[in-house]
C-alpha positions, 0 to 999 in steps of 0.5 A, spaced: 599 928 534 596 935 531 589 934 535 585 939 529 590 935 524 584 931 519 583 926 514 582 931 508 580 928 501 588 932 499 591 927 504 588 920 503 589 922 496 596 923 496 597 917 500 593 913 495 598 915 490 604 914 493 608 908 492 611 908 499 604 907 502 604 900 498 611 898 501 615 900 495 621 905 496 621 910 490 628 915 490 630 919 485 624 923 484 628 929 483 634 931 480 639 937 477 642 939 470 649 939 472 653 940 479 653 947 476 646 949 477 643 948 484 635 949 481 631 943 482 627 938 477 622 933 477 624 927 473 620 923 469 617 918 473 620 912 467 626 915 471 625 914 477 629 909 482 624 903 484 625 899 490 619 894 491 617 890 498 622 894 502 617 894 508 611 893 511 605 896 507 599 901 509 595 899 503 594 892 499 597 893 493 590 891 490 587 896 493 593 901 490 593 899 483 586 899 482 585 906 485 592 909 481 588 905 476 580 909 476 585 916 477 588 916 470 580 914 467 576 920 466 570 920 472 567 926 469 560 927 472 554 932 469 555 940 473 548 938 477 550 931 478 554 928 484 553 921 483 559 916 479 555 911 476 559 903 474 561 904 467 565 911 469 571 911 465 570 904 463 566 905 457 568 905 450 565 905 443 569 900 439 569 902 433 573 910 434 574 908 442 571 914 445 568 913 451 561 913 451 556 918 455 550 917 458 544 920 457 537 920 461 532 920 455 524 920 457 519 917 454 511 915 456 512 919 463 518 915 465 526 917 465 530 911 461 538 911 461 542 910 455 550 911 452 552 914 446 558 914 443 561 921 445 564 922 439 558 922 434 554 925 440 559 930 437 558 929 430 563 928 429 563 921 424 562 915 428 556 911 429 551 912 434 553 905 438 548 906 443 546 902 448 541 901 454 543 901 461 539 896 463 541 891 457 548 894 459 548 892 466 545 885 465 550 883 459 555 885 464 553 881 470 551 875 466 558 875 464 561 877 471 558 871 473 559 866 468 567 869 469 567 867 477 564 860 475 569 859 471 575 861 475 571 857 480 572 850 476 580 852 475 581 854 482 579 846 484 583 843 479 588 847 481 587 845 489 587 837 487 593 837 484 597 841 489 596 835 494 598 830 488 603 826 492 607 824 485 609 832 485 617 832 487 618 825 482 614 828 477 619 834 477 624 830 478 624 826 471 621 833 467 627 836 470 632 831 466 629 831 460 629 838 459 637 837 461 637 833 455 633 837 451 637 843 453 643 840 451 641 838 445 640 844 442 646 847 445 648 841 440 645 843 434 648 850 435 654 848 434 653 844 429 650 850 424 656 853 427 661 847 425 658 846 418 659 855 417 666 854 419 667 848 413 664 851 409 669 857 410 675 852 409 673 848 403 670 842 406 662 842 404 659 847 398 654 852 398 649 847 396 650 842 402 652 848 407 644 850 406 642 843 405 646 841 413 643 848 415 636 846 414 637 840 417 640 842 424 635 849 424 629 844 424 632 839 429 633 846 433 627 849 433 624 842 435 628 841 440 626 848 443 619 847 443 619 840 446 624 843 451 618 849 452 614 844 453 617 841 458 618 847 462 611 848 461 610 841 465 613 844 470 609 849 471 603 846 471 605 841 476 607 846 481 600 850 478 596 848 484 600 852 489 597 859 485 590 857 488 590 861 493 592 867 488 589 874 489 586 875 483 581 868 485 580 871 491 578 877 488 573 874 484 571 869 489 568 873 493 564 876 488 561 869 487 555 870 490 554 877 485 547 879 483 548 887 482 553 891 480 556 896 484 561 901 482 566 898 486 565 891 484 566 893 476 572 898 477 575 892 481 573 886 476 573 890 469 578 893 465 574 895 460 567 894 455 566 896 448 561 898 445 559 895 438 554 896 433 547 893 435 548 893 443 554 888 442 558 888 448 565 886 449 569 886 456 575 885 458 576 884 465 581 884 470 587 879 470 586 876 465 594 874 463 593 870 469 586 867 468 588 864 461 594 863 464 590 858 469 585 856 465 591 853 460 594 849 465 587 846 467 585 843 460 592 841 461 591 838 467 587 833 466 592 828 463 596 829 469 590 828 474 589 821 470 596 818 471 595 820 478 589 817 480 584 813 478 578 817 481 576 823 478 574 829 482 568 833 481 569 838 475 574 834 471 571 831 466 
């Protein structure tokens, strides 16, 4: 090792950025026009060869996804200032979805932080969505709050019904009414396609052909949502085994929050808009995986039921 080698902002950056770090093995970065022409080019990343988990990684993928995230957002701070505040890349007027610029703006011997909307900062047309920074951040942080409490109450329920003994036979009997279901709608199939062919051949007419095709189109249809219902079923039996996901803890141990910090709010939120009047709209982070839970948790509460006559505390 290289004694005067150092731990440059260019180095941590580059291994920041680079998928490697995470466990990931990416090839095929490069490439030639033809076997002709020896001069080398970058391919465009959509093109590159991708290989996920190969080996043991340096960098948490949260840890990675979150940072290539903030890099691809504009962090720009004013020429004299050195600080990037919470909201940095993350605010947006909700109306033209430029981002918002904060101003100091003085008044009665004090100093008091607003955002504005960039483009009518501009004057360029849009309204002035403007907000305080303290009604920002306490709107934000009631949210935040009240978002990891709900995921809180999803995360028992979820942890309750992994330890349900019923799990395996209860998946067992889903499992062959789905087998039925699934057969009758490869039935039904054949059956539009049987009907087509006798039509063809002379046996019914056009107007019993569509009167036929209605009929096996709406059987189909409802033996596929009954069969997706099932498959859903299943999932939310298995639920429970999700209770130990990153996304919870990453909000779990943020439970006891009291004040934003720029590394909670990059780490938590995806973005906030701005609208008229100081209403303010967040969209945080995972939140596929947050609906996703919390669905299975309002549909959990028949299974808890038949499962066990004593209700757990958070399940009403």
């Amino acid at each position: 090792m290289n004694p005067k080698a150092k731990w440059t902002a260019v180095a941590v950056g580059r291994i920041l950025k680079n998928p490697i770090y995470a466990g990931h093995l990416v090839q095929g970065k490069e490439s030639t026009p033809n076997y002709k022409i020896k001069q080398r080019f970058m391919k465009p990343e959509d093109k590159w060869v991708r290989v996920e988990n190969t080996h043991e990684p340096i960098v948490q993928q949260e840890v990675f996804d979150t940072v290539n995230r903030v890099l691809a957002q504009d962090t720009r701070i004013a020429p004299d200032g050195e600080v990037v505040y919470p909201f940095s890349g993350l605010l947006f007027c909700a109306d033209c979805k430029s981002g918002m610029v904060r101003k100091i703006v003085p008044a009665g011997g004090k100093k008091y932080a607003y955002y504005y909307c960039s483009k009518n900062k501009a004057g360029d047309g849009c309204t002035t969505h403007c907000i305080s920074e303290k009604v920002l951040e306490k709107a934000v942080l009631q949210a935040l709050q009240n978002h990891i409490a709900s995921i809180l109450d999803i995360e028992r329920i979820l942890r309750y019904i992994d330890t349900l003994p019923m799990q395996q036979d209860e998946i067992r009997k889903i499992d062959t009414q789905l087998l039925m279901k699934q057969e009758e709608i490869e039935k039904y199939k054949n059956l539009k396609v049987s009907i087509y062919e006798d039509l063809k051949s002379g046996v019914i007419d056009s107007d019993e052909y569509r009167e036929f095709k209605e009929i096996y189109g709406k059987k189909c249809e409802e033996a596929e949502k009954a069969a997706e219902r099932l498959k859903q079923d299943i999932t939310l039996v298995l639920a429970g085994k999700g209770a130990n996901s990153v996304w919870i803890e990453a909000f779990k141990k943020n439970r006891n929050i009291t004040e934003l910090s720029r590394k909670v709010v990059v780490s938590l939120i995806e973005w906030v808009n701005i609208y008229s009047g100081s209403r303010v709209e967040i969209r945080f982070r995972y939140q596929y995986e947050y609906e996703r839970a919390l669905f299975f948790a309002e549909n959990a509460k028949d299974l808890i039921a038949t499962a066990s006559p004593a209700p757990i505390k958070g399940v009403v």
